[in-house]
C-alpha positions as CSV (number, residue, x, y, z in Angstrom):
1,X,0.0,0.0,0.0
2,X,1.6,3.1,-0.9
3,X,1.8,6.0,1.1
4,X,2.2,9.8,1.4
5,X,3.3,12.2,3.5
6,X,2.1,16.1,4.0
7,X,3.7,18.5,5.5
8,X,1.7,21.4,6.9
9,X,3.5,24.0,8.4
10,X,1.7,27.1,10.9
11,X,3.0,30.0,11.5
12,X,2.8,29.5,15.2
13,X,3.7,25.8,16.1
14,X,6.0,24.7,13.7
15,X,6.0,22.2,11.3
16,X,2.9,19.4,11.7
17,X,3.6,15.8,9.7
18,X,0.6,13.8,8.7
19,X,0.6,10.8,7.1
20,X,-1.8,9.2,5.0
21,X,-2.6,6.3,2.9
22,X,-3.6,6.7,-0.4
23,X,-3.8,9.9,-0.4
24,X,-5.5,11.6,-3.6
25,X,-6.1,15.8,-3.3
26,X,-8.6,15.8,-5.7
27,X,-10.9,13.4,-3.8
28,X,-10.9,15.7,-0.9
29,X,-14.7,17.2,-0.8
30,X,-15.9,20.4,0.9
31,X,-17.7,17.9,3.5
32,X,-14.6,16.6,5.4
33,X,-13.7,18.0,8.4
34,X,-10.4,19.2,7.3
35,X,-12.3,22.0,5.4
36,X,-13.9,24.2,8.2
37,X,-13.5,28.3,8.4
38,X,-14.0,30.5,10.5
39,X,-15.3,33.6,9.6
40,X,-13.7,35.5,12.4
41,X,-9.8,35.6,11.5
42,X,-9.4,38.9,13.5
43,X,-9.8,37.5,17.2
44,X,-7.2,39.1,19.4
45,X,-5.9,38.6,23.2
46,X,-4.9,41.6,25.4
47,X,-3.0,42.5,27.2
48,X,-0.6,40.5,25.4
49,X,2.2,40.0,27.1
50,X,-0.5,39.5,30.5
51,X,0.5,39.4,34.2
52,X,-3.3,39.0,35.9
53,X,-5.5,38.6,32.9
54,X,-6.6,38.6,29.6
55,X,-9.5,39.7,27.7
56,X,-10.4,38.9,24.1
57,X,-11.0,41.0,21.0
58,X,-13.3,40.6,18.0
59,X,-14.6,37.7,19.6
60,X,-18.4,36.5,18.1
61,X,-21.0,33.9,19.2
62,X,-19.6,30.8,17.5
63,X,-16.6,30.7,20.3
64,X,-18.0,29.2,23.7
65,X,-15.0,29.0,25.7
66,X,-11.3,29.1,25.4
67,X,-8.7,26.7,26.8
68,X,-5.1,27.4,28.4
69,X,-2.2,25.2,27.7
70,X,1.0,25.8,29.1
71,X,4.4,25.3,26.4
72,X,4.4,21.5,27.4
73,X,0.9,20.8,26.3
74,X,-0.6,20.3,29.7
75,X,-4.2,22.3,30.4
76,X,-3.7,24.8,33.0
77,X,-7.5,26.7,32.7
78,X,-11.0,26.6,30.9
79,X,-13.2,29.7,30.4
80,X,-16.7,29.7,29.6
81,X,-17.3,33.0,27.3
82,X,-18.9,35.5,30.0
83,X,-20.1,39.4,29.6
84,X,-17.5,40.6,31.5
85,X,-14.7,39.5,29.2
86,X,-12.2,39.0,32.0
87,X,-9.6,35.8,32.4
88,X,-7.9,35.4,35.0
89,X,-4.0,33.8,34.8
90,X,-2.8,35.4,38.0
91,X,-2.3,31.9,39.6
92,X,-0.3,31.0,36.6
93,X,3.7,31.2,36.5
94,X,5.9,33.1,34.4
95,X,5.8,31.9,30.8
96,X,4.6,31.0,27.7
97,X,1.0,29.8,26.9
98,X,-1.3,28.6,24.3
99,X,-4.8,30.1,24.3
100,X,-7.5,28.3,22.1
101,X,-10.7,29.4,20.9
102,X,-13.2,26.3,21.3
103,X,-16.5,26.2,18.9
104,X,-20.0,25.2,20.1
105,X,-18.6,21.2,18.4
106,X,-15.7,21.4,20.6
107,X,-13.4,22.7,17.2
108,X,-10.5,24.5,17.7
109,X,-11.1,27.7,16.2
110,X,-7.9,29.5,16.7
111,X,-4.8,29.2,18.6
112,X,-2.7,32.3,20.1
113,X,0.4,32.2,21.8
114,X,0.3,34.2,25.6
115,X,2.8,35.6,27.0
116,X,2.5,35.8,31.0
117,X,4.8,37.8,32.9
């Protein structure tokens, strides 16, 4: 069976390697899951570099909560999405964090690197 390999590359994590058998670009359909947008590109975090908190930006209804990772992968807080737009990291060290933006299907809308001080 032969296989291929893609390389996708993002701006903020790197370079991701996915491998897949039999893989054929023009049988890819506008149905698989690979294929989703978001209409909301502009989403922002501030204060960015944070040492208490962070708010969010540009933000619309299709993000219901947003997840904190730290560097390592491991999940240091979950936020619903609340009126107040306040998220508080003071427990948090000194560092670098992921912050992702989670859909009402649990999809990862957007990822933005955080940088706590």
């Amino acid at each position: 069976m032969k296989s291929t390999l893609l390389i996708l590359s993002f701006l903020l994590f790197g370079t991701f390697q996915i491998e897949a058998n039999n893989f054929n670009p023009t049988e890819i359909s506008t149905e698989d899951p690979i294929t989703y947008s978001w209409s909301d590109s502009n989403i922002n975090i501030y204060p960015n570099p944070a040492t208490n908190f962070f708010s969010i930006s540009n933000f619309n209804s299709e993000i219901v909560k947003v997840d904190v990772f730290n560097i390592l992968g491991r999940k240091m807080g979950s936020f619903e999405i609340d009126s107040n737009n306040h998220y508080e990291i003071s427990s948090y060290p000194k560092g670098m964090y992921l912050v992702q933006f989670i859909g009402a299907n649990q999809d990862v809308l957007k990822t933005i690197r955080l940088n706590k001080r």
